[in-house]
Backbone as CSV, one residue per row, in Angstrom:
resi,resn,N_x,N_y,N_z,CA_x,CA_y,CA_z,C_x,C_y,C_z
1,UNK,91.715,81.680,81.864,90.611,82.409,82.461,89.486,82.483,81.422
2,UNK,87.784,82.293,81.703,87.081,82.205,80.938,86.786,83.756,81.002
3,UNK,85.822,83.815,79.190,85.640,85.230,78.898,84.679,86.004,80.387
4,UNK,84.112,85.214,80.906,83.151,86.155,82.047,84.134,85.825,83.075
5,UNK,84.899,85.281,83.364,85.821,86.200,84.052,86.871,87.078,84.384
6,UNK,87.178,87.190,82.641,88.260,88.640,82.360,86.850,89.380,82.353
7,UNK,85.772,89.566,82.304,85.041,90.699,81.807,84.298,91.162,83.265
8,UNK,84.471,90.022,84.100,83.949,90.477,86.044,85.268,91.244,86.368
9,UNK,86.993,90.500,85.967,87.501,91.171,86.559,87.642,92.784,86.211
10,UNK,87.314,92.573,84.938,87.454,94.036,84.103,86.771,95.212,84.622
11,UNK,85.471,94.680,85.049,84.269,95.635,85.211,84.832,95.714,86.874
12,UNK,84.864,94.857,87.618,85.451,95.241,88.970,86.514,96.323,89.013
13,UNK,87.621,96.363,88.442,88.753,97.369,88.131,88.010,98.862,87.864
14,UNK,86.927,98.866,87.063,86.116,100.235,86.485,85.627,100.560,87.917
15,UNK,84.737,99.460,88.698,84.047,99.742,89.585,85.278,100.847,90.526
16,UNK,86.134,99.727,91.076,87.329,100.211,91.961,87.641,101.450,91.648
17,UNK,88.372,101.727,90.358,88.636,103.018,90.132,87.442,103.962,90.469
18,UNK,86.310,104.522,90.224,84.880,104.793,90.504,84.794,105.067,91.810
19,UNK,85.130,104.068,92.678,84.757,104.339,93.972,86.062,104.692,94.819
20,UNK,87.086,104.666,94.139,88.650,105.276,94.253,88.539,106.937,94.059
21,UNK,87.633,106.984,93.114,87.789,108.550,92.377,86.768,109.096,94.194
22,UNK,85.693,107.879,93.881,84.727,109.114,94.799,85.162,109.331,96.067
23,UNK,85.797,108.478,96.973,86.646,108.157,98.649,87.680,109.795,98.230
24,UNK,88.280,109.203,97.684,89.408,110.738,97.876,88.898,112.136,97.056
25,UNK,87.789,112.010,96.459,87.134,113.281,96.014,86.759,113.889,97.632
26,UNK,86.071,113.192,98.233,85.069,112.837,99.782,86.596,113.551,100.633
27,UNK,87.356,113.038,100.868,88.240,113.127,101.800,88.887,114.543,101.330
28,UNK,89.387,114.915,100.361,89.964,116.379,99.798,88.776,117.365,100.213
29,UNK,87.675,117.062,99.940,86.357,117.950,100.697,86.305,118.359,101.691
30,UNK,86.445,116.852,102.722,86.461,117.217,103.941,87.982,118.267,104.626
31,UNK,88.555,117.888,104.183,89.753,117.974,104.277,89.879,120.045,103.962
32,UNK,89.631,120.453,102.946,89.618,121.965,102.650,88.154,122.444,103.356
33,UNK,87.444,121.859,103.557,85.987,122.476,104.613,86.832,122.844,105.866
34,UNK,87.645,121.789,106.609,88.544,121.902,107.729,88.858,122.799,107.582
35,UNK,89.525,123.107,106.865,91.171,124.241,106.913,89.827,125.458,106.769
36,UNK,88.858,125.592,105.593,88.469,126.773,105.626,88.009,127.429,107.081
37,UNK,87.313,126.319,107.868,86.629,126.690,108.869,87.557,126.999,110.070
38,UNK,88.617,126.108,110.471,89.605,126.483,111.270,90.887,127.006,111.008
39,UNK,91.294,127.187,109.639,92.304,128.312,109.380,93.729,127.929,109.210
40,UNK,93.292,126.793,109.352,95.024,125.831,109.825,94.930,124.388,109.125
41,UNK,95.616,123.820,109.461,95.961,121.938,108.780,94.819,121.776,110.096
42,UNK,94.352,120.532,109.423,93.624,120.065,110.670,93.803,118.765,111.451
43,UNK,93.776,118.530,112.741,93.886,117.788,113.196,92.874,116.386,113.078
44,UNK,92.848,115.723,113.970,92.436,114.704,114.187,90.769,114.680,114.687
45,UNK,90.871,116.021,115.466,89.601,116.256,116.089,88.754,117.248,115.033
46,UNK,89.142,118.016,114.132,88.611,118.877,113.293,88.102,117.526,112.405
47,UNK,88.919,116.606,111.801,88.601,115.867,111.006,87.277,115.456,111.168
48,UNK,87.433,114.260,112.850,86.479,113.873,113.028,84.880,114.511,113.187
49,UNK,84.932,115.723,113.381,84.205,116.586,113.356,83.592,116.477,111.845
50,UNK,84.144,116.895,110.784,83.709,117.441,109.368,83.451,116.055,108.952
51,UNK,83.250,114.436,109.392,83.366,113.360,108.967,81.955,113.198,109.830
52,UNK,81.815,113.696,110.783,80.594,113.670,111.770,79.448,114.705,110.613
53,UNK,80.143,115.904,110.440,79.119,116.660,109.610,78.592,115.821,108.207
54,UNK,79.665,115.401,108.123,79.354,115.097,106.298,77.884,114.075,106.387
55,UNK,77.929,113.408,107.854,77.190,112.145,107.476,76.257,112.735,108.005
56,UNK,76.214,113.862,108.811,74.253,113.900,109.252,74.351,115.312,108.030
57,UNK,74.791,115.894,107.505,74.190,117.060,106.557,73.511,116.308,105.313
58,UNK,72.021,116.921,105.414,71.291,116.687,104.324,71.448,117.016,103.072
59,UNK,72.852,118.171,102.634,73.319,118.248,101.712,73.990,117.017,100.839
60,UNK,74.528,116.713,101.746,75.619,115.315,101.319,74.673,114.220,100.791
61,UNK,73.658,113.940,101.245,73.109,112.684,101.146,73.210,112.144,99.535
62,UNK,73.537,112.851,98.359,72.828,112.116,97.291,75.006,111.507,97.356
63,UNK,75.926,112.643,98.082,76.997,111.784,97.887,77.232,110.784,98.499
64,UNK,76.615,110.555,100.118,76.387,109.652,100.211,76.131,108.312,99.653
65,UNK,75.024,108.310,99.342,74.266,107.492,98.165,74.849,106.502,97.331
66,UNK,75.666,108.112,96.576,76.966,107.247,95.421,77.686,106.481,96.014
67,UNK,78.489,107.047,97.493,79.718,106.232,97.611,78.880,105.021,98.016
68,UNK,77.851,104.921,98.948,77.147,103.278,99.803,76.955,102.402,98.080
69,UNK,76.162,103.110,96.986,75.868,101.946,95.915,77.410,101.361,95.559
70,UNK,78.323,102.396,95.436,79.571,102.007,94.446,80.077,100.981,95.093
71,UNK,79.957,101.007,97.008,80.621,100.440,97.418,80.155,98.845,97.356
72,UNK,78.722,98.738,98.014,78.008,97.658,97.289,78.268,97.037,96.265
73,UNK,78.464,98.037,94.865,79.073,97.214,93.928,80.166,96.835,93.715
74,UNK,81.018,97.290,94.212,82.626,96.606,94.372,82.216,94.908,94.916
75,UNK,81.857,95.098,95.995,81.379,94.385,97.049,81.162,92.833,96.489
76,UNK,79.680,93.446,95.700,79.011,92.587,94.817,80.029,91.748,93.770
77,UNK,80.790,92.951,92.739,81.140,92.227,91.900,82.677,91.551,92.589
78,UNK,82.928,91.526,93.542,83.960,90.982,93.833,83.456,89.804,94.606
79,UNK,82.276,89.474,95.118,81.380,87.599,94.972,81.894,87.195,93.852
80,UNK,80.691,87.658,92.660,80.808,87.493,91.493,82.108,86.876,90.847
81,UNK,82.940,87.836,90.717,84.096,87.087,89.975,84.881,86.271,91.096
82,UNK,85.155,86.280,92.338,85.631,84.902,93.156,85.072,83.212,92.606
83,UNK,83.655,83.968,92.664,82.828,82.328,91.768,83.134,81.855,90.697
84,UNK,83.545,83.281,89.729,84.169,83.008,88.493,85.349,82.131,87.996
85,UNK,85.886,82.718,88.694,87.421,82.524,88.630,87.834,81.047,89.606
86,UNK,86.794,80.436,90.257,87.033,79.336,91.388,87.505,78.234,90.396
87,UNK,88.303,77.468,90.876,88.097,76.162,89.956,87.123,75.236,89.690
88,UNK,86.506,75.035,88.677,84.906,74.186,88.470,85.411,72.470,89.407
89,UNK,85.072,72.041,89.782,85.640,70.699,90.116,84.352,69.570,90.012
């Protein structure tokens, strides 16, 4: 494997983790907003509800933000190192 592509796959792994941390930060949120508001485990329909809120509340937007760039960059750098890593022929 050439050095730029241990160092795409490397930086992809950082990315992943990153946007690993932020998805289940996002989901534990939603997830205790539920319970606070309805008092109980929540279902399927509470979920979808607080998953409906998250995306039109203007609070959220800068988390938004994070998760759409991070995800992009996963995205991105996972082009990137496929090209890398291809066999030159």
């Amino acid at each position: 494997m050439t050095p730029l592509a241990l160092f795409l796959v490397s930086l992809n792994v950082v990315v992943f983790l990153i946007w690993s941390f932020r998805c289940f930060r996002i989901l534990f949120r939603l997830h205790w907003r539920a319970v606070a508001r309805i008092g109980r485990l929540p279902g399927p329909v509470e979920a979808f509800y607080e998953v409906r809120n998250w995306l039109r509340d203007p609070s959220f937007a800068q988390e938004r933000r994070q998760l759409l760039w991070t995800t992009a960059m996963m995205a991105g750098f996972g082009m990137l190192t496929s090209f890398a890593i291809a066999p030159q022929s």
